[in-house]
C-alpha positions as CSV (number, residue, x, y, z in Angstrom):
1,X,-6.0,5.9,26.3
2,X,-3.9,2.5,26.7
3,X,-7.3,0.7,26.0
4,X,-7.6,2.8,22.8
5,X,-3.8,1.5,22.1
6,X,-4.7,-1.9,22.2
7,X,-7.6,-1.8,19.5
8,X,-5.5,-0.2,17.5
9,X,-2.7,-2.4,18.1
10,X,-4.9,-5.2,17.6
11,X,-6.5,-4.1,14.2
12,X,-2.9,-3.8,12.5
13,X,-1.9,-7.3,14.2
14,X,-5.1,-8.9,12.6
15,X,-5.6,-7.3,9.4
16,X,-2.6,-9.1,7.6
17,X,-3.6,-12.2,8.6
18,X,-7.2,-11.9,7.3
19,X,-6.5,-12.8,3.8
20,X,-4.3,-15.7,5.0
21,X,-7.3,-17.0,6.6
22,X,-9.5,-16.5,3.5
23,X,-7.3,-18.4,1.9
24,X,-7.4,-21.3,4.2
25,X,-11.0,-20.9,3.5
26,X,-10.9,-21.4,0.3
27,X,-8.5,-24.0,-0.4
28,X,-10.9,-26.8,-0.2
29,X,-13.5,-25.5,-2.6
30,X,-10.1,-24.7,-4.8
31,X,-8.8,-28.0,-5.0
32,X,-12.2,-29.5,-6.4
33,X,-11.9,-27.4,-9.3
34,X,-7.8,-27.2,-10.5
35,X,-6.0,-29.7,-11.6
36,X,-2.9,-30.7,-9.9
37,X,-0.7,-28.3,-12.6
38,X,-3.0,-25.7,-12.1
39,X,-3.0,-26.1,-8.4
40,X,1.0,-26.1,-8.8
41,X,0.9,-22.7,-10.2
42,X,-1.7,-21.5,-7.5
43,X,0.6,-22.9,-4.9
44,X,3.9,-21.0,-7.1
45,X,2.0,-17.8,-7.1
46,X,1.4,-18.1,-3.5
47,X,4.5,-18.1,-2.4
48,X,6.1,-15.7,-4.6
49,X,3.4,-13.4,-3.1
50,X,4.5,-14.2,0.2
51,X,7.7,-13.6,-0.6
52,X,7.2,-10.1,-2.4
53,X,5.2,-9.5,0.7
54,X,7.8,-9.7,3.2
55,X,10.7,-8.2,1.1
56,X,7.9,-5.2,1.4
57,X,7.6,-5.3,4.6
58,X,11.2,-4.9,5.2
59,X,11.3,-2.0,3.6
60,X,13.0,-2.6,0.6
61,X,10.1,-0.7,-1.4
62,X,11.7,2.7,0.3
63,X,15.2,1.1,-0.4
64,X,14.9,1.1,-4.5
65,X,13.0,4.5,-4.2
66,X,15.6,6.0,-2.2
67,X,18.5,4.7,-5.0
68,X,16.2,5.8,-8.1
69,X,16.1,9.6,-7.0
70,X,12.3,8.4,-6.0
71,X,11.4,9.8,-9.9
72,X,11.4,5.8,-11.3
73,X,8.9,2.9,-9.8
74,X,11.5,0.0,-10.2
């Protein structure tokens, strides 16, 4: 059972990270191909991703449902 915990545990630890680490991947054969304003914009859109991301994760996606009556999406 407590093994069975831990692979669970584990999945849900790793699975966030895996696009982060795609993305690390990536960002050399990126850089050949933008230019620098286009690669600002990638590097914008990143992080309000990020950002969206963790305001998610606090739970302020319940938050604004809870206020709307839950009838409304924003």
């Amino acid at each position: 059972m407590l093994k069975k915990l831990f692979s669970h545990s584990f999945l849900y630890a790793v699975g966030p990270q895996i696009p982060r680490f795609a993305n690390l991947l990536v960002l050399p054969i990126i850089t050949q191909y933008l230019t620098s304003l286009d690669y600002g914009v990638y590097g914008t859109l990143l992080a309000y991703t990020g950002l969206m991301q963790g305001l998610k994760s606090l739970g302020f996606d319940v938050f604004f449902d809870f206020q709307n009556g839950g009838s409304r999406f924003f």
